[in-house]
C-alpha positions in Angstrom: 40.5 1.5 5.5 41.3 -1.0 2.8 40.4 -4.4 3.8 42.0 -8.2 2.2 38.1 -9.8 2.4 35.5 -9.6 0.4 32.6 -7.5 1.6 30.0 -10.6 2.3 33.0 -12.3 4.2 33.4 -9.1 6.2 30.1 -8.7 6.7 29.3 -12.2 7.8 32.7 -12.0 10.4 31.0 -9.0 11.7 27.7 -10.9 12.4 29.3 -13.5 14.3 31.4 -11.0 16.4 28.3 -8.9 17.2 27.1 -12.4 17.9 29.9 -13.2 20.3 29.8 -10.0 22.0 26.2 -9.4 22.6 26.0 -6.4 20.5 22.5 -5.6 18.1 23.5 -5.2 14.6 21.1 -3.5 11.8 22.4 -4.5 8.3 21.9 -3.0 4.6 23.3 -3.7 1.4 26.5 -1.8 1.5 27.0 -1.3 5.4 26.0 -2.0 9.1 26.0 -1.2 12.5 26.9 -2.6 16.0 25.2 -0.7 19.2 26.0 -1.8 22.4 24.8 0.7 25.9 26.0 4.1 25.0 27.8 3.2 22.2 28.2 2.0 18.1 30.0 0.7 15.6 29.7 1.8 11.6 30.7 0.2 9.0 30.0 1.2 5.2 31.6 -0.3 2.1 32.8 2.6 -0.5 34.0 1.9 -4.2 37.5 0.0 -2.9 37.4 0.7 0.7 35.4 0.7 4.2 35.1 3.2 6.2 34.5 2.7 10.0 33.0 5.5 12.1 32.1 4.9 16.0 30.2 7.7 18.6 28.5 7.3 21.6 24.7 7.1 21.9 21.6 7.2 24.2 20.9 3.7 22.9 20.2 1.1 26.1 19.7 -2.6 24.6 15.6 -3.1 24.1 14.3 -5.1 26.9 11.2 -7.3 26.9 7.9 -5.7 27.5 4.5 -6.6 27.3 2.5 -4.5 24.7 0.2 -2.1 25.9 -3.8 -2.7 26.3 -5.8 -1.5 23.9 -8.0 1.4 24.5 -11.5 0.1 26.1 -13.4 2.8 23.9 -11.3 0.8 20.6 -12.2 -2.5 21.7 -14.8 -3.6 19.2 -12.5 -1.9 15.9 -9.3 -3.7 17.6 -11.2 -7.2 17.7 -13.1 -6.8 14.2 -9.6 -5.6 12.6 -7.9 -8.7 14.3 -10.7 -11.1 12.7 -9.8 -9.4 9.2 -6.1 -9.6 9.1 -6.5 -12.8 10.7 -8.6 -14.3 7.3 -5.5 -12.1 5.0 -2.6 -14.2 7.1 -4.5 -17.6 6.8 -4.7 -16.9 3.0 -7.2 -18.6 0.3 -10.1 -19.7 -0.1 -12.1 -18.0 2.2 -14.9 -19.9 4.0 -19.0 -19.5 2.9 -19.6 -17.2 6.2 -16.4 -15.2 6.2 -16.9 -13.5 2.8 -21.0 -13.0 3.8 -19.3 -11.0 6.8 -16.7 -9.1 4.5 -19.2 -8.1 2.5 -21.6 -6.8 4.9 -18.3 -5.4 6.9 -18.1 -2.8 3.5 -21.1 -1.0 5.4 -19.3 -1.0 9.1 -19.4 2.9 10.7 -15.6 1.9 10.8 -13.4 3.5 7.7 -10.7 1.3 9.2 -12.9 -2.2 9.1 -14.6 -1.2 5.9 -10.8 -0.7 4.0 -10.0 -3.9 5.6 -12.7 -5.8 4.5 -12.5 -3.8 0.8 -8.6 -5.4 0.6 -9.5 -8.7 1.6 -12.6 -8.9 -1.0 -10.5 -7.7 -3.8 -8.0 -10.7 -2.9 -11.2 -13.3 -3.1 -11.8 -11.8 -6.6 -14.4 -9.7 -5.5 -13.5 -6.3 -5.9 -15.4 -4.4 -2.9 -15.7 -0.7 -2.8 -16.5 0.5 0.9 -19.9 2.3 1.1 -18.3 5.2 2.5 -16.3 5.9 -0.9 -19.3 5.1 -2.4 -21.2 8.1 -0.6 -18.7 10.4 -1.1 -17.7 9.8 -4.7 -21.3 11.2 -6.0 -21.3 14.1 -4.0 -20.1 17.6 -4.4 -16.5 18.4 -3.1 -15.4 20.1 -0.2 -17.2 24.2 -0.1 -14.7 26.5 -0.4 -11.8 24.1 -1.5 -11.7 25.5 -4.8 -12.6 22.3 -6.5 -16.1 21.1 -8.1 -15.3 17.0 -7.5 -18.5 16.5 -9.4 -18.3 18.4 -12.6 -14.9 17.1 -14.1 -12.8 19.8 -13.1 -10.3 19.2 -10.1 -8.0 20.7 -8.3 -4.1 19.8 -9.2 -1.7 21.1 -6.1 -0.2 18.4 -5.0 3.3 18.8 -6.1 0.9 20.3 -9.3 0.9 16.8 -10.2 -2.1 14.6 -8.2 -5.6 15.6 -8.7 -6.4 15.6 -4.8 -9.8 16.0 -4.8 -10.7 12.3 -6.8 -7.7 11.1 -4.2 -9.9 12.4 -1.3 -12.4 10.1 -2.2 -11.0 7.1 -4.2 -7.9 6.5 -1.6 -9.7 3.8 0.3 -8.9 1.2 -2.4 -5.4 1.2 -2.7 -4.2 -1.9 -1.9 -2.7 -2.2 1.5 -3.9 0.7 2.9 -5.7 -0.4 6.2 -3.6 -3.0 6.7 -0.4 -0.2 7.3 -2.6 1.2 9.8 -2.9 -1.9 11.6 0.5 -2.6 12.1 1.1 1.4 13.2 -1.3 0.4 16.2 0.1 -2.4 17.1 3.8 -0.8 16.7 2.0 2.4 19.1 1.0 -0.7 21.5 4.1 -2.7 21.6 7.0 0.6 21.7 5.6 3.5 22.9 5.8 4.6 26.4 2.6 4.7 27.2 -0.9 4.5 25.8 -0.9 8.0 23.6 -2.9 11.1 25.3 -1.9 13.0 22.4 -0.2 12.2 18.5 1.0 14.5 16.0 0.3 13.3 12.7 2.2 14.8 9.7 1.0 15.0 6.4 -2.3 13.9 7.1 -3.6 14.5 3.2 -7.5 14.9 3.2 -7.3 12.5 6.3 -8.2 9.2 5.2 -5.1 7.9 7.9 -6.0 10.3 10.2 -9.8 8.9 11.2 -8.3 5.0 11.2 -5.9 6.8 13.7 -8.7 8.6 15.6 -11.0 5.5 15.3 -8.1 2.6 16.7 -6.8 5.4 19.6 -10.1 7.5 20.3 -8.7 8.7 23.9 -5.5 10.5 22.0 -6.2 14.2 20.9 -4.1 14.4 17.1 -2.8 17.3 15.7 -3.0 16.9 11.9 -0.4 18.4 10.0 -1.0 19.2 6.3 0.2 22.0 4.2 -1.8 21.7 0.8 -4.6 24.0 0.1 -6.6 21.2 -1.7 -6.0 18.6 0.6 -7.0 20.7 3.5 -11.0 21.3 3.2 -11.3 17.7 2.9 -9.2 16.8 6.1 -11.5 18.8 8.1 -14.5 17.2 6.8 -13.3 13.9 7.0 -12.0 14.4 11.1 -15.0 16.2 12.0 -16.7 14.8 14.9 -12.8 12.8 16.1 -10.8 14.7 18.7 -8.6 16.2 16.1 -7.1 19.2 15.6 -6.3 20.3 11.7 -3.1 22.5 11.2 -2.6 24.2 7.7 1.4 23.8 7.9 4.0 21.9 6.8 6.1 19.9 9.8 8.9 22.3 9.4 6.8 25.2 10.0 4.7 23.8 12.5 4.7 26.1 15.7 3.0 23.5 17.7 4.4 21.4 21.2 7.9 19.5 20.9 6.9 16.4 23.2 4.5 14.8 21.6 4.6 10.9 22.6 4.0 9.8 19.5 4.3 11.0 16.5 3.3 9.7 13.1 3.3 10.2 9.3 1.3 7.4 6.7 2.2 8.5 2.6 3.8 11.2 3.3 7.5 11.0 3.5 8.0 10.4 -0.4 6.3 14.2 -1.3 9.1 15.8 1.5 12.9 16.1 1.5 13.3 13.1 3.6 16.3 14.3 6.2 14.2 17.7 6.6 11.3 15.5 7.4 13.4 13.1 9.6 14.0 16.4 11.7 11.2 17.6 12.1 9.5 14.5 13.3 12.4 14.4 15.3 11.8 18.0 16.6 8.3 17.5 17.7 8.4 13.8 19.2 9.7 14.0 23.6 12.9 12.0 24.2 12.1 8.5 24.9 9.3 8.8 22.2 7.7 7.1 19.4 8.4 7.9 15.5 6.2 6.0 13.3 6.3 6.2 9.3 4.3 4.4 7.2 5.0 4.4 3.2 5.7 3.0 0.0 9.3 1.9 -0.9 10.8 1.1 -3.9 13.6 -1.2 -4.6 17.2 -0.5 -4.4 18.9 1.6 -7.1 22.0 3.0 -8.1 21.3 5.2 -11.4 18.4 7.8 -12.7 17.4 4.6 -15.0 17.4 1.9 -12.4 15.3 4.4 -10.0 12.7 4.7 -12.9 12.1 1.4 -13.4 11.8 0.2 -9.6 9.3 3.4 -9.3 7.4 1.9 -12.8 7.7 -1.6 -11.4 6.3 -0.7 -7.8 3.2 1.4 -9.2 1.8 -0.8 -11.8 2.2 -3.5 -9.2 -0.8 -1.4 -7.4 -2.6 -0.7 -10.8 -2.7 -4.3 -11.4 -3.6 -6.1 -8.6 -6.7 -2.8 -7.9 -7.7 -3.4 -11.4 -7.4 -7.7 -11.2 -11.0 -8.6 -10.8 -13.0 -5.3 -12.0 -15.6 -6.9 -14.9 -15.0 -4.7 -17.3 -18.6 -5.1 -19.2 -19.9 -3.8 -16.1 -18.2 -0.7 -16.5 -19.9 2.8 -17.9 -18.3 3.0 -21.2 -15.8 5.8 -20.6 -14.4 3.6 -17.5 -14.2 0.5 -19.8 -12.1 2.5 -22.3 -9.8 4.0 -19.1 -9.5 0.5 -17.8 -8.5 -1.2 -21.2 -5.5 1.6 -21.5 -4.3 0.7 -18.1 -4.6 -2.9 -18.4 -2.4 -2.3 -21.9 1.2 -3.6 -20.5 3.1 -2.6 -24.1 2.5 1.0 -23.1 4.6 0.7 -19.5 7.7 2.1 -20.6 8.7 5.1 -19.6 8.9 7.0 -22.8 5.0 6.3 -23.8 4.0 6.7 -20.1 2.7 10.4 -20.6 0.9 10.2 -23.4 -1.0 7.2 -21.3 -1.7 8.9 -18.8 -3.0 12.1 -20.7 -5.7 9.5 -22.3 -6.5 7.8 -19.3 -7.2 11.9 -17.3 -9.8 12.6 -20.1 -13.6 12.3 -19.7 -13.3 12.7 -15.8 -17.1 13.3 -15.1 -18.4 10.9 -12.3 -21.2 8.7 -13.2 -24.6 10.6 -12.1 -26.4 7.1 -12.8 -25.8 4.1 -10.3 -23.4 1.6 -11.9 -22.8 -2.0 -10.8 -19.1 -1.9 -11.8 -16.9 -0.6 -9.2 -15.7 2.3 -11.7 -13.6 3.8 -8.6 -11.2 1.4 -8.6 -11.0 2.4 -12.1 -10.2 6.2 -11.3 -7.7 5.1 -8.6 -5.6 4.0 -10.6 -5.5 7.4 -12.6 -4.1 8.5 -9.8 -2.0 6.2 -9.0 -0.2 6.8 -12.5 -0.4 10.2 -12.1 1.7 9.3 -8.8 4.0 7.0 -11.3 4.8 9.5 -13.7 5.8 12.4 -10.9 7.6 9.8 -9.0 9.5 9.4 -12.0 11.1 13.2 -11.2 12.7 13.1 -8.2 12.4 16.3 -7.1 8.6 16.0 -7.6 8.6 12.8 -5.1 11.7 11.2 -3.1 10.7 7.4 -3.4 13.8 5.6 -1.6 14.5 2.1 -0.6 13.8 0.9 3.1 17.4 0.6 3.8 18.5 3.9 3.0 15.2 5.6 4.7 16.6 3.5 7.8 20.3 4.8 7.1 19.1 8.4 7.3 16.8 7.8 10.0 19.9 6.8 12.1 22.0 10.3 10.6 19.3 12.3 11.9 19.3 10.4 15.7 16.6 8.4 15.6 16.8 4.6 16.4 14.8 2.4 14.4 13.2 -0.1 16.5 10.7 -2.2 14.2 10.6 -2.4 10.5 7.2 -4.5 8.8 6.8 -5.0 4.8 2.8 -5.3 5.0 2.2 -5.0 1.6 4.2 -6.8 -1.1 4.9 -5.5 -4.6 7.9 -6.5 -5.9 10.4 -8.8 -4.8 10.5 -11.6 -2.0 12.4 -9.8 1.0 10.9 -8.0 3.9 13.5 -5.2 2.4 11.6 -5.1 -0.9 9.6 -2.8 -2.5 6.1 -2.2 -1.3 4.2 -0.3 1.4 6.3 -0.6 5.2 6.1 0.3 8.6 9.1 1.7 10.1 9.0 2.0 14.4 11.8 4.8 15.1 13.0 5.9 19.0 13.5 9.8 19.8 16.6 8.7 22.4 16.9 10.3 25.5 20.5 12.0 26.0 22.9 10.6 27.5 23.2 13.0 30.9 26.2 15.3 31.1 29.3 14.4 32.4 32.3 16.4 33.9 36.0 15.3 34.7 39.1 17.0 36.1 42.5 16.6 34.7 
């Protein structure tokens, strides 16, 4: 279907007729959708045409509802969490008492509250490492998980590429972590059908997610879903003592129950193919349910080279702002010289991005004295290079743009419902690139009809 107007014109005639009509409309940059009841509308720009494709759907128009309670056992995380994001939305400076209470909050029983309050610190200039990193990050690794964590010698099976055991412990300082988890609560609270008795959680990693999940809905029993051998010691030490239940299998292997109420997935979608991920949340999650992904996204791109760049751009966004207020004289001396070579912005390009990050995976021993400096943040950001460099390879990791996760979503028959940018790394939009959480509705089918001729 050719067409005489300009795409923006056509798109913006198309906003006011969904307008006129009543119809939703979900928009991305080449492309868009009207839904009315049991029906849509698709529109998608090609190279010098549209093409226009309509079915029917399970798709009622979303009616006001009041969100759900929170869970009475929750109550105190909920309200503390609240308090937190409350100080991050008002922004800076922070008063006298409040940073007192962050700093204290690093210690809370909470790994939810103590990320929080770690996030919010490191935007103050002071950057926090929670206590419980702090614990684990002197102590041996996992038994049995084929790794020594202690003695400089790790574990590389993540896509061959992440050394998981230093992730297992050093995780809790990327930048928008908690906060993700946050808004997956109060997306469980506001669209799903009813308060969770039981979650599937897919590609739960050594489980960091996973507790925050356990600690903000402790009445739901999770099934954790996680196939790497590395990654799964750590995910049953980390959940031991939460109702959860740890399943050595990737989602489309996973024999377990295909109604699960909600189901979720935090970091996880970029290390899968994502329609073959799409499906099998799909597969497990009951009609009328709840799909929640939380991730990072990159910008949009149209070549190898632009992809690249936005994954670059995206990553050192993380490295920088984790790194922004570390005092680098406080540093043992092996961290200062990691820190220096991180900090060293004429060695971002992509060509001289290996040999950076073989210098900055040398000397990996963990400090056996106590150290001021918070040297973690330090050997986070190793890893989150390490994530750069693989991301770089598409088929080691399938970084997309919120628009076209959203597009596939919809091919695959799930309905997003709520989208949320909670953590900012490039660009201005809610659409940019940075960590989101996308809400997504399992629909019910529409019931079978018959007529005679």
């Amino acid at each position: 279907m050719a067409s005489d107007l300009a795409w923006p014109a056509l798109r913006d005639c198309l906003h006011t007729y969904a307008t006129l009509t009543g119809a939703a409309v979900d928009t991305w940059h080449d492309g868009l959708e009207l839904r009315v009841p049991r029906a849509s509308l698709r529109v998608q720009k090609q190279e010098s045409s549209l093409t226009v494709s309509g079915r029917r759907a399970a798709w009622l128009p979303p009616t006001p509802r009041v969100p759900l309670p929170v869970p009475e056992k929750a109550e105190e995380v909920w309200r503390t969490a609240a308090a937190l994001t409350g100080l991050m939305e008002a922004g800076l400076p922070l008063p006298g008492p409040a940073l007192e209470t962050l700093l204290a909050a690093l210690e809370h029983e909470s790994w939810l509250i103590a990320t929080l309050a770690c996030d919010l610190l490191n935007r103050t200039g002071v950057p926090g490492v929670p206590e419980f990193v702090r614990a684990h990050g002197l102590t041996p690794a996992v038994p049995g998980s084929g790794s020594t964590g202690g003695n400089g010698t790790f574990t590389e099976v993540w896509e061959a590429r992440i050394s998981v055991d230093e992730y297992a412990l050093f995780e809790a300082t990327h930048p928008g972590y908690a906060v993700q988890m946050v808004e997956l609560g109060h997306m469980i609270l506001a669209h799903a059908p009813f308060l969770p008795d039981a979650v599937l959680d897919v590609g739960s990693g050594p489980g960091l997610p996973t507790v925050m999940l356990a600690e903000i809905f402790p009445d739901a029993h999770i099934d954790a879903v996680e196939p790497s051998p590395a990654a799964f010691p750590h995910l049953l030490r980390n959940t031991s003592g939460h109702a959860v239940t740890a399943h050595r299998t990737g989602i489309t292997d996973f024999s377990g129950r295909r109604d699960y109420p909600v189901t979720v997935s935090v970091g996880a979608s970029h290390h899968m193919d994502t329609r073959m991920f799409l499906r099998g949340l799909k597969e497990h999650t009951a009609p009328g349910g709840l799909v929640i992904v939380a991730d990072e996204m990159i910008a949009p791109f149209s070549s190898d080279a632009e992809r690249a760049q936005a994954v670059i751009d995206h990553h050192f966004a993380y490295i920088d702002e984790a790194l922004a207020h570390v005092p680098v004289a406080e540093l043992p001396p092996v961290e200062q010289r990691r820190l220096l070579a991180l900090l060293d912005k004429d060695r971002r390009t992509p060509a001289l991005l290996p040999a950076l990050l073989e210098e900055t995976r040398r000397d990996r021993e963990f400090p056996t004295t106590a150290h001021g400096g918070p040297w973690q943040r330090v050997r986070f950001c190793v890893l989150e290079l390490e994530a750069l460099v693989a991301g770089v390879d598409y088929d080691v990791e399938r970084k997309t743009w919120v628009e076209n996760f959203l597009t596939l979503a919809r091919d695959e028959g799930l309905e997003p419902v709520a989208h949320r940018r909670v953590h900012a790394t490039v660009g201005g939009r809610d659409l940019d690139a940075g960590t989101h959480v996308v809400a997504l509705r399992n629909p019910i089918p529409a019931p079978e009809t018959s007529r005679t001729l």
